[in-house]
KOLZALO-791797 format. One record per residue (C-alpha): residue in three letters; x, y, z. Coordinates in steps of 0.5 Angstrom, whole numbers, plus 500, padded with zeros to 3 digits. Example, Ala and Ser with C-alpha at 12.3 -4.5 7.8 and 13.67 -1.06 7.14 Angstrom:
ALA525491516;SER527498514;
This chain:
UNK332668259;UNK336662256;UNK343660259;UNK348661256;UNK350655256;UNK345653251;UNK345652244;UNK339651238;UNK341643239;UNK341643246;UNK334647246;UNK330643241;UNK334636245;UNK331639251;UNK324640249;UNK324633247;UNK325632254;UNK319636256;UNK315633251;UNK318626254;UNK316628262;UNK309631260;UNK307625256;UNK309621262;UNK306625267;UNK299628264;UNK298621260;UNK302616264;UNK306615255;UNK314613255;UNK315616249;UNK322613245;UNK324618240;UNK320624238;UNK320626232;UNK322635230;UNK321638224;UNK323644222;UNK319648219;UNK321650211;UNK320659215;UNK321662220;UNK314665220;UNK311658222;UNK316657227;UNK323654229;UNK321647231;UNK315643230;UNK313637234;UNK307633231;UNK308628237;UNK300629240;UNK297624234;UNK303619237;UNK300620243;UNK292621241;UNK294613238;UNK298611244;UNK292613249;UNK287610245;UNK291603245;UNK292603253;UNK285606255;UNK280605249;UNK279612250;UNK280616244;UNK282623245;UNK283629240;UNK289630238;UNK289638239;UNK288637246;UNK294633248;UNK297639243;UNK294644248;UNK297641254;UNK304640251;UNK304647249;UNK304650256;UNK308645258;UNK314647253;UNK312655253;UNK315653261;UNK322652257;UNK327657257;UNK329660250;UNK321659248;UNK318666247;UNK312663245;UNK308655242;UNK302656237;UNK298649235;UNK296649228;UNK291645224;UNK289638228;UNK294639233;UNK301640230;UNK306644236;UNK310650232;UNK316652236;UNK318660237;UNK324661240;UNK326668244;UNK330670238;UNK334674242;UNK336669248;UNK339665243;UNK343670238;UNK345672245;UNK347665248;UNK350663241;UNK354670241;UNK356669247;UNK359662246;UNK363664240;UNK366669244;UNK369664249;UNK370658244;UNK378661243;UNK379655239;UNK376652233;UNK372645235;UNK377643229;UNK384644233;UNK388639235;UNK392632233;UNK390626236;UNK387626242;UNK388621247;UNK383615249;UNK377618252;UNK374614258;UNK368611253;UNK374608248;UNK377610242;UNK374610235;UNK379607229;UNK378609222;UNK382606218;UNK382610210;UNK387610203;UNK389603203;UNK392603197;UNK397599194;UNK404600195;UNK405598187;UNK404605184;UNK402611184;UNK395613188;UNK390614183;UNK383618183;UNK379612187;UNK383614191;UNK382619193;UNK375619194;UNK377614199;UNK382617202;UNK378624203;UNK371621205;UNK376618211;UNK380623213;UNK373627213;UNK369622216;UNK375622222;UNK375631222;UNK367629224;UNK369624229;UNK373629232;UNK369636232;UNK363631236;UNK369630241;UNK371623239;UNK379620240;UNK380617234;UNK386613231;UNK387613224;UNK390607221;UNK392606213;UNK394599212;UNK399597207;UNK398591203;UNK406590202;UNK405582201;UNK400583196;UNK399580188;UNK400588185;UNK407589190;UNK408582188;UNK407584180;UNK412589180;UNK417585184;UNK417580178;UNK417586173;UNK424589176;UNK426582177;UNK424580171;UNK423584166;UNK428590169;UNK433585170;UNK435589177;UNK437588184;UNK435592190;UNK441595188;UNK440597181;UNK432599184;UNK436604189;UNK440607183;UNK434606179;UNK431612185;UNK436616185;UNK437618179;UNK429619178;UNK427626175;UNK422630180;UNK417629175;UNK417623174;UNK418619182;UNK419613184;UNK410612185;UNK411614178;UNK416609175;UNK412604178;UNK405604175;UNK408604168;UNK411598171;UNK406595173;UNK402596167;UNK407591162;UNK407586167;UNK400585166;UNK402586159;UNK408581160;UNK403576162;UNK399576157;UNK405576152;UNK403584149;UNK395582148;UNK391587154;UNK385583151;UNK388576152;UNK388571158;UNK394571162;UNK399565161;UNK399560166;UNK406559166;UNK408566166;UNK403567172;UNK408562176;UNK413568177;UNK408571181;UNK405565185;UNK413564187;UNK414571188;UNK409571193;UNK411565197;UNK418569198;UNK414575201;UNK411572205;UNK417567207;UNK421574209;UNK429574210;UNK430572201;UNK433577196;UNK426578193;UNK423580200;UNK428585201;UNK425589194;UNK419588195;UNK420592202;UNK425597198;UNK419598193;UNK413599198;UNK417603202;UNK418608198;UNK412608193;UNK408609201;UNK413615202;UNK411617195;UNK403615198;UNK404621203;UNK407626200;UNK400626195;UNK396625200;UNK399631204;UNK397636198;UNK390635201;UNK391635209;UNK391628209;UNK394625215;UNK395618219;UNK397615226;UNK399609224;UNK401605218;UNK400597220;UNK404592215;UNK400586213;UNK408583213;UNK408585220;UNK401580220;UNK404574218;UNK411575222;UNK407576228;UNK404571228;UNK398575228;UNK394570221;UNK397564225;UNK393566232;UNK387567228;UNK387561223;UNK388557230;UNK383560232;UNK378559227;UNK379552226;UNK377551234;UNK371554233;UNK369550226;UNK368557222;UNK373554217;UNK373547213;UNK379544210;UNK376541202;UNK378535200;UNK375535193;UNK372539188;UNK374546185;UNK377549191;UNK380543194;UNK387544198;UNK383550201;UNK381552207;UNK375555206;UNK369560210;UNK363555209;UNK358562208;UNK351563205;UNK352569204;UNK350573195;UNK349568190;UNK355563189;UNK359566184;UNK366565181;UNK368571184;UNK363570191;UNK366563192;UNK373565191;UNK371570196;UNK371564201;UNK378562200;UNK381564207;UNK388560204;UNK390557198;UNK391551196;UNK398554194;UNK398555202;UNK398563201;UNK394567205;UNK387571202;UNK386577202;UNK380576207;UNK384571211;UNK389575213;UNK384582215;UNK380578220;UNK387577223;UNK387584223;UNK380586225;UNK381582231;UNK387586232;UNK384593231;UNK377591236;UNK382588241;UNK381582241;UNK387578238;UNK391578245;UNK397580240;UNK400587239;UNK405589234;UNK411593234;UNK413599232;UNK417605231;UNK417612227;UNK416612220;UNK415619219;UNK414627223;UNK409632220;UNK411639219;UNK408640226;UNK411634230;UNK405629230;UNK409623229;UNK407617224;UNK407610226;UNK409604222;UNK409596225;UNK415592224;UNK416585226;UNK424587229;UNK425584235;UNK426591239;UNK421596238;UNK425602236;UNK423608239;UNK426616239;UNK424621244;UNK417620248;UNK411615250;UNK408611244;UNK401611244;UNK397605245;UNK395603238;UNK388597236;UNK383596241;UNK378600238;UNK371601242;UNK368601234;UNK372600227;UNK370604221;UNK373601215;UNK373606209;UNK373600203;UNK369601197;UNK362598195;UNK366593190;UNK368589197;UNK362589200;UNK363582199;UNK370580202;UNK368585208;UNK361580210;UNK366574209;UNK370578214;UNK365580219;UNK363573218;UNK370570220;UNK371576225;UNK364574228;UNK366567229;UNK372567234;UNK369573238;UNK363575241;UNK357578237;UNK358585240;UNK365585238;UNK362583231;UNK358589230;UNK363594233;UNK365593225;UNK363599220;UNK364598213;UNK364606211;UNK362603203;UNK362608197;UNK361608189;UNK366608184;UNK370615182;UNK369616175;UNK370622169;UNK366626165;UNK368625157;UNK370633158;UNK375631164;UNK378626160;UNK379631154;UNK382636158;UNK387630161;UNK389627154;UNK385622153;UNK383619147;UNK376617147;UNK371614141;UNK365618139;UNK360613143;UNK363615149;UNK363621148;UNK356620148;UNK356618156;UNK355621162;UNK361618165;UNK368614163;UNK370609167;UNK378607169;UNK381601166;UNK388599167;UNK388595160;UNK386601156;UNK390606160;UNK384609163;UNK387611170;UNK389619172;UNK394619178;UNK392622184;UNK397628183;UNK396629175;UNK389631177;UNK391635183;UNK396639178;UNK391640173;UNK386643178;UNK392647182;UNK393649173;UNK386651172;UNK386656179;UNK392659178;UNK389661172;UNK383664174;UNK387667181;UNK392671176;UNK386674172;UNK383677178;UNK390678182;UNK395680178;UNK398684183;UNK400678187;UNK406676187;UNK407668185;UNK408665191;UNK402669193;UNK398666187;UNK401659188;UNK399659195;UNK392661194;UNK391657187;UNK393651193;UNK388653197;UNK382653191;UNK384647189;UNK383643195;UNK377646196;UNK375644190;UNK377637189;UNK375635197;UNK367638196;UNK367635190;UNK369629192;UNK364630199;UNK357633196;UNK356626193;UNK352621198;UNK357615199;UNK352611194;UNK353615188;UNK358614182;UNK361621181;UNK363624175;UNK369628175;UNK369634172;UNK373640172;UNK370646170;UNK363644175;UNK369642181;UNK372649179;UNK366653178;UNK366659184;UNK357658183;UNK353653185;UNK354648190;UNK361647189;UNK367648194;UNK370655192;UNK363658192;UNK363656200;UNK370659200;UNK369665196;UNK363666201;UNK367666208;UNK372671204;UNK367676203;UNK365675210;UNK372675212;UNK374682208;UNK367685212;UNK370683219;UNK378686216;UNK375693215;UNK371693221;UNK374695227;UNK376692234;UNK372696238;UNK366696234;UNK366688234;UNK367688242;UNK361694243;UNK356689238;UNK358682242;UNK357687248;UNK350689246;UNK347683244;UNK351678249;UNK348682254;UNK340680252;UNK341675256;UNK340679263;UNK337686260;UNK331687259;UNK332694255;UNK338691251;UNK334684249;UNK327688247;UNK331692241;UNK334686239;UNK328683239;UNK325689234;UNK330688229;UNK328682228;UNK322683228;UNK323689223;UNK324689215;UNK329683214;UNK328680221;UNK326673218;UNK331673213;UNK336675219;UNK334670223;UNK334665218;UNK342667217;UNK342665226;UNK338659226;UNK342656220;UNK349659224;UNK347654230;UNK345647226;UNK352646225;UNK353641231;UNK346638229;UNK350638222;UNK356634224;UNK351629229;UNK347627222;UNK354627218;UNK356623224;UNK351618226;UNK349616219;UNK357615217;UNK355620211;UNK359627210;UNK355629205;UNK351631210;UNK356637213;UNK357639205;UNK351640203;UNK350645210;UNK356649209;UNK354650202;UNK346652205;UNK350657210;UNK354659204;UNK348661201;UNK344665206;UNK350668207;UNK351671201;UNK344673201;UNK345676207;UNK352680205;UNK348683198;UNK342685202;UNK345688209;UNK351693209;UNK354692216;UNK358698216;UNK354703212;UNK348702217;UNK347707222;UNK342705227;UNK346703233;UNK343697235;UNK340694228;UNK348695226;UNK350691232;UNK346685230;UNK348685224;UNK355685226;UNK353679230;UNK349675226;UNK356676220;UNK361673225;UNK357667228;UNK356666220;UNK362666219;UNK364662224;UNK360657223;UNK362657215;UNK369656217;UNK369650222;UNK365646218;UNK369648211;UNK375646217;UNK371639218;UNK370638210;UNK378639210;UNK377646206;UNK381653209;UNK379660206;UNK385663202;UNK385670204;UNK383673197;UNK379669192;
């Protein structure tokens, strides 16, 4: 029988090394990776190796002997028929070794498994550092300008998703979102309170005191920045900016970086809330942080000045004397084609003497890899409903702190930078200019999570309001443009999927109370939106659609919720006694011979495969998380909920669990539906989606 402890994906890793042992010792071959498919039904098998033609190849060029490749198959066979959880080992055509595994040893080792698990894999805040080093994943970054926007969101989601993978492989992992309150867009805004407003920090608080709730401070902001950029361009979107009016921003920038003036001080009030504004949204999807690091804080710590020093040391960056870029140290690179918005990319310091974007993050990625040899300081910014406490940096000169240890920020054992594809230039520059001062090691201890842009479908962009022309109507996809107004705020759209649910829960529910709809039009939403946003490989260009987002057929969020509702609802009407007798009878297959052969014929009966099929998609969600996990792709995890969805609704249309009245037949389905159900919810828990209780 197989050990209890073992799973799907601890058998087949344990075959590999079989296959790895036997090839050594019959055929004196070092294998590396083996290759396993899994065949497309469960008639041919649960694992399949076709490694004897590898092996056929390999004895040919170390001995000159040519061996047919069936006759390694056959060796191995016996070989892997030795493994605990195999029933038996077919060789098929020219020698490809099909895998079938005792299909009651294993629903009795993953039964009894989910028995003990107690806790989802999911639970728990921040974990501390692992002996191996912690992972630091740094998401959302947006702007503290305006308003989050439906880009955003995508980033925000594929990160904190991307941390819940992490964490369920048993990773420690630090969640960074870095405030860019030093920037051009915090600078714009400040110029429009300044200069367009006419206000003080004084008239800027009143300002947000007296702000409706439907229309906040974040709000107030992004129509703000919209007429600076028109200001510049004296009321003409389609005009260049004027020079002379540009220099309001360029002065504006020197006293944020200079710190200790007026201007500074509103550009710090105006950050601070608008992140504040920033996390509310982003709570409305689960989305949380450790720790907020300030690109103020950078240039006050001494953080720029220690790697500018650094850089100069090693030769990674010229001072130009002459030409277009003259005044400006420079990143000389030959990295892409030398373009206008490439060459600025290489700027690391104006000729103004302001610091670039990409200048100031290779301080900040020396830091997050350890190895600036400075650290910031901190205090508390914000406590969840929970009591996980937020972390912000600040450069005062005591750290303030309230109530137990800190934890230790930076020094990740790998970086993961959640940016999207658009940068991809600056990062390279980045990695360039990190690499220059460090060691190659560290240099490839940084990710650049890259993703598509987010755009609308012309059925969404209806539904929010906008006007488009009949050629655009045409297209598949709308793209944002700040010029024309073309940009949702995050939680505009979060408010009109949350609308368009409540809608359909009052439909099928009108005996629920409204907090009650509320509560589960919520939950829908979110799963809509989050599965909507992950489904797509971090390559596509996804068009937002609220209808398909909302549909509860097809592969879409509420589908998979919808799934583990009617699992939920099965398991509501079965007694605790009958759950405890089935995961009695199947667990003890792994030592009763009796109990492990009637489990056997069940699945050998009519549906067997079906079931079984049920079972072994149930047991790949940890290989679902390690693929999600080692290929940075959370799509990978999306599509394997929505495959178990799937097989389980077949399953629940197929088999009446509580009507069957064949006792053993009955406990293995009762098995077969929690371990689904189990398994469905973790990994919708993975994807940042809870089951409602109806749907």
């Amino acid at each position: 029988m197989m050990k209890d402890n073992l799973r799907t994906s601890n058998l087949s890793e344990a075959l590999r090394e079989r296959v790895r042992a036997t090839a050594r010792e019959r055929f004196d071959v070092a294998l590396g990776q083996i290759t396993a498919e899994i065949p497309p039904r469960t008639e041919l098998g649960d694992l399949a190796f076709p490694v004897a033609f590898e092996l056929a190849k390999r004895i040919k060029q170390a001995t000159g002997e040519k061996v047919n490749p069936r006759a390694i198959a056959e060796e191995l066979r016996a070989a892997l028929e030795q493994e605990p959880g195999v029933a038996r080992v077919g060789v098929a055509g020219a020698g490809y070794i099909n895998v079938f595994y005792d299909r009651a040893a294993v629903l009795a080792s993953l039964a009894r498994r989910a028995e003990g698990d107690g806790a989802s894999r999911t639970d728990g805040a921040r974990a501390s550092d692992a002996a191996t080093g912690k992972v630091i994943v740094e998401h959302t970054n947006i702007n503290p300008n305006k308003a989050a926007h439906i880009g955003h969101l995508r980033n925000a989601v594929l990160g904190d998703t991307f941390v819940r993978v992490l964490r369920a492989a048993g990773e420690s992992v630090e969640v960074d979102n870095y405030i860019d309150n030093t920037g051009v867009q915090v600078a714009d805004v400040v110029v429009g309170f300044q200069h367009l407003e006419r206000m003080t920090l004084e008239d800027v608080r009143r300002l947000d005191e007296q702000l409706p709730p439907e229309r906040p401070f974040d709000f107030y902001c992004w129509d703000l920045y919209a007429r600076v950029g028109l200001f510049y361009r004296h009321d003409d979107p389609e005009a260049k900016p004027d020079p002379e009016l540009l220099k309001l921003r360029v002065e504006t920038l020197h006293a944020l970086e200079a710190g200790d003036n007026p201007t500074a001080e509103l550009a710090d009030y105006v950050a601070t809330r608008v992140v504040e504004c920033h996390l509310k949204t982003m709570l409305r999807l689960g989305i949380r942080y450790d720790l907020l690091p300030r690109e103020s804080d950078i240039l006050k710590l001494g953080f720029w000045q220690r790697a500018f020093e650094r850089l100069k040391e090693r030769g990674a960056i010229r001072f130009e004397t002459e030409g277009k870029h003259a005044g400006c140290w420079v990143l000389p690179t030959d990295l892409h084609a030398s373009t206008d918005e490439h060459e600025a990319d290489k700027i690391i310091v104006r000729s103004n003497g302001t610091v670039t974007y990409a200048g100031k993050d290779i301080a900040y990625q020396l830091w997050k890899l350890g190895e600036l040899g400075l650290d910031f300081r901190y205090k508390p910014f914000h406590t969840y409903a929970d009591g996980q406490r937020l972390w912000i940096t600040t450069s005062e000169a005591g750290e303030v702190a309230t109530g137990g240890a800190r934890p230790h920020f930076g020094g990740g054992r790998v970086v993961y930078n959640v940016i999207d594809t658009r940068q991809s230039y600056t990062q390279e520059v980045v990695q360039k200019g990190t690499a220059a001062v460090t060691s190659q090691a560290a240099h490839e201890r940084s990710v650049h999570l890259n993703y598509e842009v987010v755009a609308l479908s012309p059925a969404a962009c209806e539904e929010l309001g906008i006007e488009l022309s009949p050629e655009e109507r045409a297209r598949t996809h709308i793209e944002m443009s700040g010029r024309r107004g073309l940009g949702v705020k995050a939680d505009d759209l979060i408010d009109k999927i949350e609308s368009s649910a409540l809608a359909e829960v009052a439909s099928r529910h009108p005996e629920l109370d409204e907090d009650e709809r509320r509560k589960t039009a919520h939950l829908i939403a979110v799963g809509a939106l989050r599965y909507f946003l992950l489904k797509w490989t971090r390559n596509s260009i996804i068009a937002f659609d609220f209808r398909e987002a909302l549909s509860f057929e097809g592969e879409t969020g509420p589908y998979c919720q919808y799934a583990a509702v009617r699992a939920n609802s099965i398991f509501r009407k079965l007694d605790d006694a009958s759950r405890v007798v089935a995961a009695r009878f199947v667990g003890g297959a792994a030592t009763d011979e009796r109990a492990a052969g009637e489990v056997r014929e069940v699945f050998a009966g009519e549906g067997g495969n079906e079931l079984w099929s049920l079972v072994s998609l149930s047991g790949r969600l940890d290989d679902a998380l390690a693929q999600a996990s080692s290929l940075v792709e959370p799509a990978h995890l999306a599509k394997y909920a929505f495959q178990l969805a799937r097989a389980f609704n077949l399953f629940y249309h197929r088999h009446r669990i509580i009507a069957e009245e064949n006792a053993a037949r009955r406990n293995v389905l009762i098995c077969v539906g929690s371990l689904a159900r189990d398994r469905l919810t973790d990994a919708l828990s993975t994807l940042g989606i809870e089951v409602p209780e109806r749907m």
